[in-house]
C-alpha positions as CSV (number, residue, x, y, z in Angstrom):
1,X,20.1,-16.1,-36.6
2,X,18.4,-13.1,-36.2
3,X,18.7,-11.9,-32.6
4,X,16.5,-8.7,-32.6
5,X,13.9,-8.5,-29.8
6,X,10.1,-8.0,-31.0
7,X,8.8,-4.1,-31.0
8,X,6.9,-3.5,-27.9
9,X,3.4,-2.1,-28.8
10,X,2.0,1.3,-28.2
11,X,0.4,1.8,-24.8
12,X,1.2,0.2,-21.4
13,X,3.6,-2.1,-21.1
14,X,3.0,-5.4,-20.4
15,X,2.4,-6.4,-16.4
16,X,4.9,-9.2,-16.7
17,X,7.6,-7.3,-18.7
18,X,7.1,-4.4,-16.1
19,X,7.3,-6.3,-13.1
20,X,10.3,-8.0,-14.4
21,X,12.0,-4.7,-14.7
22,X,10.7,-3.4,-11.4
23,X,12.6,-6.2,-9.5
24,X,15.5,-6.0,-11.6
25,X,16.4,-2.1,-11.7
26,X,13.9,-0.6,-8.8
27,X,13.5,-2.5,-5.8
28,X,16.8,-2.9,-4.6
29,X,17.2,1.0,-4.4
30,X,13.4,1.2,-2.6
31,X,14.8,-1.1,-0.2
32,X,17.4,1.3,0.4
33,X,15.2,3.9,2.2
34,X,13.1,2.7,5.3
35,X,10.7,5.5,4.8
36,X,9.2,4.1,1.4
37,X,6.2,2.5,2.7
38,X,4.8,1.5,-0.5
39,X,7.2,1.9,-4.0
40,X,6.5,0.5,-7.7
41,X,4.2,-2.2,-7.7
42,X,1.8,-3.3,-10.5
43,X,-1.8,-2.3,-9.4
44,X,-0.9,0.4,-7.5
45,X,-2.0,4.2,-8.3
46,X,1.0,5.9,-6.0
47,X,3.8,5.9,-4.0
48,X,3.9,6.1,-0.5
49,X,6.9,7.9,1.7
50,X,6.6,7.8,5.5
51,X,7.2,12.0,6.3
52,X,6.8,11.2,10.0
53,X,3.3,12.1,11.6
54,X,1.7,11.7,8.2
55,X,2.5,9.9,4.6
56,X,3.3,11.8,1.5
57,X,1.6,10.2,-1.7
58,X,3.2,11.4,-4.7
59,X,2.1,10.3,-8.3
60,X,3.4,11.0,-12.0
61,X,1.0,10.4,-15.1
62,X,1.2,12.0,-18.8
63,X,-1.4,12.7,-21.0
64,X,-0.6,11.4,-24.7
65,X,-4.4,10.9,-26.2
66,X,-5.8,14.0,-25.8
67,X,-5.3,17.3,-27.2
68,X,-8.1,19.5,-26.1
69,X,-8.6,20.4,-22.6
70,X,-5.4,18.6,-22.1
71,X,-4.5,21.1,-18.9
72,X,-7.5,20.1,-17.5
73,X,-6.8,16.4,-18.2
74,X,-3.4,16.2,-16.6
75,X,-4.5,17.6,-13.0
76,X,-7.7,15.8,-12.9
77,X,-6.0,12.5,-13.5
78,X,-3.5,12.7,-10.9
79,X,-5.6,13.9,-9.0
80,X,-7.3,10.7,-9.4
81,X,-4.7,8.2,-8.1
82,X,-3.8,10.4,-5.2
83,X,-7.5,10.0,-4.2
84,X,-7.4,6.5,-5.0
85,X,-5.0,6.4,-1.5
86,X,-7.2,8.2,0.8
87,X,-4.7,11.7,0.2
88,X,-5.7,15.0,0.1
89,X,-3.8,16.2,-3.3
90,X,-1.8,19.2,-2.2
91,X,1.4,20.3,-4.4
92,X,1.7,19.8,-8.7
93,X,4.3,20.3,-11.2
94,X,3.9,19.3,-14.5
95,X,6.7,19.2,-17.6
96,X,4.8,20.6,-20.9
97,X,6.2,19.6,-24.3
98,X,5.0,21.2,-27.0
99,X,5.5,20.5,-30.8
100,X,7.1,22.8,-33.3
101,X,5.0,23.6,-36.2
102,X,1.6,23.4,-34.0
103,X,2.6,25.9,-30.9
104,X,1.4,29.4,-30.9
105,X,1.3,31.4,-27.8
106,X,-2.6,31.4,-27.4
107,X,-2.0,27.0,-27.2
108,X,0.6,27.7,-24.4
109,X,-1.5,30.3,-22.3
110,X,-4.9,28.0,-22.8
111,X,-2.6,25.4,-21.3
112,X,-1.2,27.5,-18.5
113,X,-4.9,28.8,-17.4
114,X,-6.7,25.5,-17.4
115,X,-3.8,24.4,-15.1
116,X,-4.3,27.0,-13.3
117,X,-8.0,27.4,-13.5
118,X,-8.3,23.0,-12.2
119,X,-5.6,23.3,-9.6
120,X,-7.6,25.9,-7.7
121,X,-10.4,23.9,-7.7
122,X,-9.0,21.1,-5.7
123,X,-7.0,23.7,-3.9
124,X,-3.8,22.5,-5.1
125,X,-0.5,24.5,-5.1
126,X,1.3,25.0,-8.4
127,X,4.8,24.5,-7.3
128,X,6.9,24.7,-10.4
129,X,7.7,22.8,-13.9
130,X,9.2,22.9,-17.0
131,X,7.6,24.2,-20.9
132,X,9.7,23.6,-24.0
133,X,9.2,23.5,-27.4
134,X,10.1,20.1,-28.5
135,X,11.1,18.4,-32.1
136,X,9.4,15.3,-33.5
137,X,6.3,15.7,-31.4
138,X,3.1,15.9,-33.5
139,X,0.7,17.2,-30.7
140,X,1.1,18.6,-27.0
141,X,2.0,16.1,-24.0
142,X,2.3,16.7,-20.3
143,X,3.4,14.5,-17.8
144,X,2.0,15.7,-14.5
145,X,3.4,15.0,-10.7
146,X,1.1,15.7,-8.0
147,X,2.1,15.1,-4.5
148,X,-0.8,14.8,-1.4
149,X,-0.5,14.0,1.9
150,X,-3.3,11.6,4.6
151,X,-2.6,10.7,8.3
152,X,-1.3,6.9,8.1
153,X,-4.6,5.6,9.4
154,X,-6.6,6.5,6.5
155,X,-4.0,5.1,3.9
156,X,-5.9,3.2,0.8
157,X,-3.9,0.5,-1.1
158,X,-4.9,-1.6,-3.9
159,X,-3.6,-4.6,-2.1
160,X,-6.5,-4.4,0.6
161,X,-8.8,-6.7,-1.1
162,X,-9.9,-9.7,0.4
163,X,-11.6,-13.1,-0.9
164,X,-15.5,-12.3,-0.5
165,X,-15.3,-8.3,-0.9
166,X,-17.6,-6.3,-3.0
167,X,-16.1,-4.8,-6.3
168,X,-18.3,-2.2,-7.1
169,X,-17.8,0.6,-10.2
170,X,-19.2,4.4,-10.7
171,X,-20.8,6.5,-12.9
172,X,-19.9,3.3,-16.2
173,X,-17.6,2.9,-18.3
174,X,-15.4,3.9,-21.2
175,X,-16.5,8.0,-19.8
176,X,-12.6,9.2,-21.1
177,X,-12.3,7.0,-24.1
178,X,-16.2,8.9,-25.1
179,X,-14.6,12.4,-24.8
180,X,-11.7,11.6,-26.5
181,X,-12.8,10.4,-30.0
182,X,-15.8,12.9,-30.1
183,X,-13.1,15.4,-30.0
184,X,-10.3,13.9,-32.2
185,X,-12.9,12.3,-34.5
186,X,-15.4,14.5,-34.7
187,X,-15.6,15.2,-38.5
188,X,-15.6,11.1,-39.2
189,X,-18.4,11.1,-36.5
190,X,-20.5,13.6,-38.8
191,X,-19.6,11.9,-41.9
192,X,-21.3,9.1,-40.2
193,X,-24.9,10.8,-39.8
194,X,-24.7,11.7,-36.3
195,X,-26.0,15.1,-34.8
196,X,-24.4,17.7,-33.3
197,X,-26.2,17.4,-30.0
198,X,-24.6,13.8,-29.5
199,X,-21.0,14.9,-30.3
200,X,-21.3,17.7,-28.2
201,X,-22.9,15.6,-25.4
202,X,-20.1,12.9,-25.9
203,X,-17.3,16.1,-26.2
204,X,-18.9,16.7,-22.4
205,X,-18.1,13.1,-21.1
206,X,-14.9,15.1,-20.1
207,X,-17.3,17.4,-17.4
208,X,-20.6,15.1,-17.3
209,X,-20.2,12.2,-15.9
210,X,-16.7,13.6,-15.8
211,X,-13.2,12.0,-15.5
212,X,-12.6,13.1,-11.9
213,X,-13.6,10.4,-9.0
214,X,-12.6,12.8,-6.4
215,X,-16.3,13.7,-5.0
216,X,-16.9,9.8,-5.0
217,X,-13.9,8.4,-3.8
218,X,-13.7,11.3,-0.9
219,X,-17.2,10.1,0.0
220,X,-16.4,6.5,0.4
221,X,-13.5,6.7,2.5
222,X,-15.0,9.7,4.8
223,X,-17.6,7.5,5.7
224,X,-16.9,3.7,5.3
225,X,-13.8,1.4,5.6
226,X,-12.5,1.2,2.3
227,X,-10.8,-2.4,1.2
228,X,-8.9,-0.7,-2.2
229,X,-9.6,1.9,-4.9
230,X,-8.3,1.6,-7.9
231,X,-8.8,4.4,-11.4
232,X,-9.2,2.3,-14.5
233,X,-7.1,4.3,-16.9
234,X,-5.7,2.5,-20.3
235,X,-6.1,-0.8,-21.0
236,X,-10.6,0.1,-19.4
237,X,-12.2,-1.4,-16.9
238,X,-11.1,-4.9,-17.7
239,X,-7.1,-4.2,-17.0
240,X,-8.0,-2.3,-13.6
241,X,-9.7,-4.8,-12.6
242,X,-6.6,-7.1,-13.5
243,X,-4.3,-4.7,-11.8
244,X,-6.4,-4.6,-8.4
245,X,-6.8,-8.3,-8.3
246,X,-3.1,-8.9,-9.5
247,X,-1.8,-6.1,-6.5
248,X,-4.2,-8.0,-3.5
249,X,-3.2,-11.7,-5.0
250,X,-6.9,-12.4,-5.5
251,X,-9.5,-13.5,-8.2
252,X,-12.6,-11.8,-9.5
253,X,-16.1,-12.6,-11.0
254,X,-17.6,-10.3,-12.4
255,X,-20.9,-9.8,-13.5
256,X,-21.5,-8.4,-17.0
257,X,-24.6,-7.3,-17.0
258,X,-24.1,-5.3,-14.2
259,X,-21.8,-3.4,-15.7
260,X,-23.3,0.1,-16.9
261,X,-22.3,1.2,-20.3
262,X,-24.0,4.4,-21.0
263,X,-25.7,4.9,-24.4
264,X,-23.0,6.9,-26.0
265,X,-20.0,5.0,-25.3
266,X,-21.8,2.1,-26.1
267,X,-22.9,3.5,-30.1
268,X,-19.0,4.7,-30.3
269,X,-18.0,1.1,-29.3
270,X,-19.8,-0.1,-32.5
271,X,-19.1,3.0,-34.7
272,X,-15.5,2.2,-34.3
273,X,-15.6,-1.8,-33.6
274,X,-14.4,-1.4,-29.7
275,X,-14.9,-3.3,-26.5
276,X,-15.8,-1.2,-23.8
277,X,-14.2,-3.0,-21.1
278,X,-10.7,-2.8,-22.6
279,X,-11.0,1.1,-23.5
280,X,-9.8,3.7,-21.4
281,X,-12.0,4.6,-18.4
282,X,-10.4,7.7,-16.2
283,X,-13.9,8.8,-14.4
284,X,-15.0,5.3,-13.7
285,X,-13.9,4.2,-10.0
286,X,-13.6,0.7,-8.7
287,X,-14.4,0.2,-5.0
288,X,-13.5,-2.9,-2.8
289,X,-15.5,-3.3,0.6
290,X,-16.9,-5.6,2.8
291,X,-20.1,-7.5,0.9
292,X,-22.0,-6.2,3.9
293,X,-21.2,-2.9,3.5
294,X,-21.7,-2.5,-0.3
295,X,-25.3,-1.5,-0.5
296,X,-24.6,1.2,2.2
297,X,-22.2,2.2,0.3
298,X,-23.9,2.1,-3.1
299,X,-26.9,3.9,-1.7
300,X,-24.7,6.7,-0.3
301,X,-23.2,7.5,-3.2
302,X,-26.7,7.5,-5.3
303,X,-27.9,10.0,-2.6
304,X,-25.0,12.3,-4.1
305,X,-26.5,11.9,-7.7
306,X,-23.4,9.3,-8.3
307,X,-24.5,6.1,-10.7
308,X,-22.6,3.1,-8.4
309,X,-23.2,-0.7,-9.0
310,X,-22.1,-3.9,-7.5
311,X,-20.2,-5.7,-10.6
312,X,-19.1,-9.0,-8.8
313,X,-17.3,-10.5,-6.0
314,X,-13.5,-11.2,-5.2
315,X,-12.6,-14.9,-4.8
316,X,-9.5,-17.1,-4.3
317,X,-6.7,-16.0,-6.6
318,X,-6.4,-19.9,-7.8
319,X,-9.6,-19.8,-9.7
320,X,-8.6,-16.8,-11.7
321,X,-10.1,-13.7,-12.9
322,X,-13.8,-14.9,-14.1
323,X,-16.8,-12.9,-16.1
324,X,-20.6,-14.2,-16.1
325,X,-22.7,-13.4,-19.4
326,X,-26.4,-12.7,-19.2
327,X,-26.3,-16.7,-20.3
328,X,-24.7,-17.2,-17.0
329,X,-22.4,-18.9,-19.0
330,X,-18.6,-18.2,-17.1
331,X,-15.6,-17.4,-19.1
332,X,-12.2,-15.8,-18.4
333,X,-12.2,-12.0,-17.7
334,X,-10.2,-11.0,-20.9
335,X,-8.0,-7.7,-20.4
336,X,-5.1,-6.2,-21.7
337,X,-2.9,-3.4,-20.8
338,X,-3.2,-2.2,-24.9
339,X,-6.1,0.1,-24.8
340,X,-8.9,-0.7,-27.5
341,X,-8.8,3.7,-28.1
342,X,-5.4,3.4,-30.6
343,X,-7.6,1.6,-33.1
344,X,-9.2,5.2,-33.9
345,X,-5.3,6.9,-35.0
């Protein structure tokens, strides 16, 4: 009998197999420590540690798809999930690996100044790291940790939502994934027929609409009470709305057709047989608030030149995680934690 287990797949892992882990390895040690006000839990963008008079949030993310601009990358995104708490980002590290035959020292000081150059825009301190050349690696990858702070009354969780909140989404969808393959792919994409002005616009996803949600989320939480935010990363929109639903024990129905998918994502979905909902999404943010409040809040952030929609509504967990068609025909919300982008390598 052959006793091997299966080969995980590239990407996340699976929320199950991850939560199984989590309660077997992590929580007893959590548990441990009074101060950890919030520890590993599926859905959730950070930690949470009780420093007294206000809570540190402190977050770890690599970057592993892209190549260009990946200094950039690496700060925005934690950036992102600190935000997604209500924090202030304040303090980041980051551990750079860099692969033999491709590392000059031009690659290594581009990396160090855009670093640099997006940290002191959010007025973050660079407080130390680790660089190394290392062996088997085929392209650059950093894993970042940013650590922020916000007073304890202003702390955001993904397990705030409640049955009959708003879910409401930014600037689309699949913004990351768009940047990604017009810079990775871009000599298929001009095999293909398709103009320099559209790769360079889609190359520019990465700036405009951008992959930061700190303007939008900083917005929403100065000026409303904020249910949850959560930063669809891999896996799209469709697996962060999973994750927020699966971290406040509700269900979802969404509305498709509400959902805006911008013109260039949506001819990349096609070009490289895609689904927009399941590919990654960094730049998209998914708001939960009061019904009452969500066209307040949807109108304040179009004031700010920031695309915002209403996608659907939270419901009781028992009924499941739901999507209407234009048909108004209802199905399951389909989503998984394998992001659609690995089909282009």
């Amino acid at each position: 009998m052959n006793s091997k287990k299966k080969d995980l797949e590239t990407g996340k892992l699976r929320h199950k197999f991850l939560e199984k882990l989590i309660s077997e390895h992590v929580k007893d040690l959590e548990l441990k420590d009074e101060r950890v006000i919030l520890g590993s839990k599926v859905g959730e963008d950070a930690a949470v540690i009780d420093m007294g008079h206000k809570y540190l949030v402190a977050k770890t993310d690599p970057i592993t798809f892209a190549t260009e601009e990946i200094g950039y990358y690496v700060v925005n995104i934690n950036v992102n999930d600190v935000a997604c708490m209500g924090a202030i980002p304040k303090w980041f590290q980051s551990t750079i690996l860099l692969p033999e035959k491709e590392t000059n020292e031009n690659l290594v000081k581009k990396i160090f100044k855009d670093i640099h150059d997006t940290c002191k825009t959010f007025n973050i301190s660079i407080v130390g790291g680790h660089t190394e050349i290392t062996t088997g690696l085929k392209k650059p990858i950093i894993v970042g940790s940013l650590l922020g702070e916000v007073k304890k009354e202003d702390l955001v969780t993904s397990s705030g939502v409640e049955e009959g909140d708003a879910l409401i989404l930014t600037k689309g969808i699949f913004i990351e994934g768009t940047s990604i393959i017009a810079r990775d792919k871009e000599a298929i994409l001009r095999e293909k027929g398709f103009h320099e002005d559209f790769i360079d616009k889609c190359k520019n996803y990465l700036f405009t609409p951008g992959i930061s949600i700190f303007k939008e989320a900083r917005l929403a939480h100065e000026n409303f009470k904020i249910k949850a935010f959560h930063d669809p990363t891999e896996g799209g929109v469709a697996c962060g709305i999973a994750e927020l639903a699966r971290a406040s024990h509700v269900g979802v129905l969404i509305e498709e057709e509400k959902i805006p998918v911008l013109s260039e994502p949506q001819e990349l979905s096609k070009v490289f047989n895609l689904n927009p909902l399941n590919t990654i999404s960094s730049g998209s943010l998914l708001i939960a608030i009061n019904d009452e409040k969500s066209t307040s809040l949807i109108e304040l952030l179009t004031n700010h030149d920031i695309l915002a929609c209403k996608i659907g509504n939270f419901i009781s967990e028992k009924k499941g995680l739901l999507i209407k068609n234009s048909n108004g025909n209802i199905s399951a919300l389909n989503y998984t934690e394998i992001d659609e982008i690995l089909k282009i390598y």
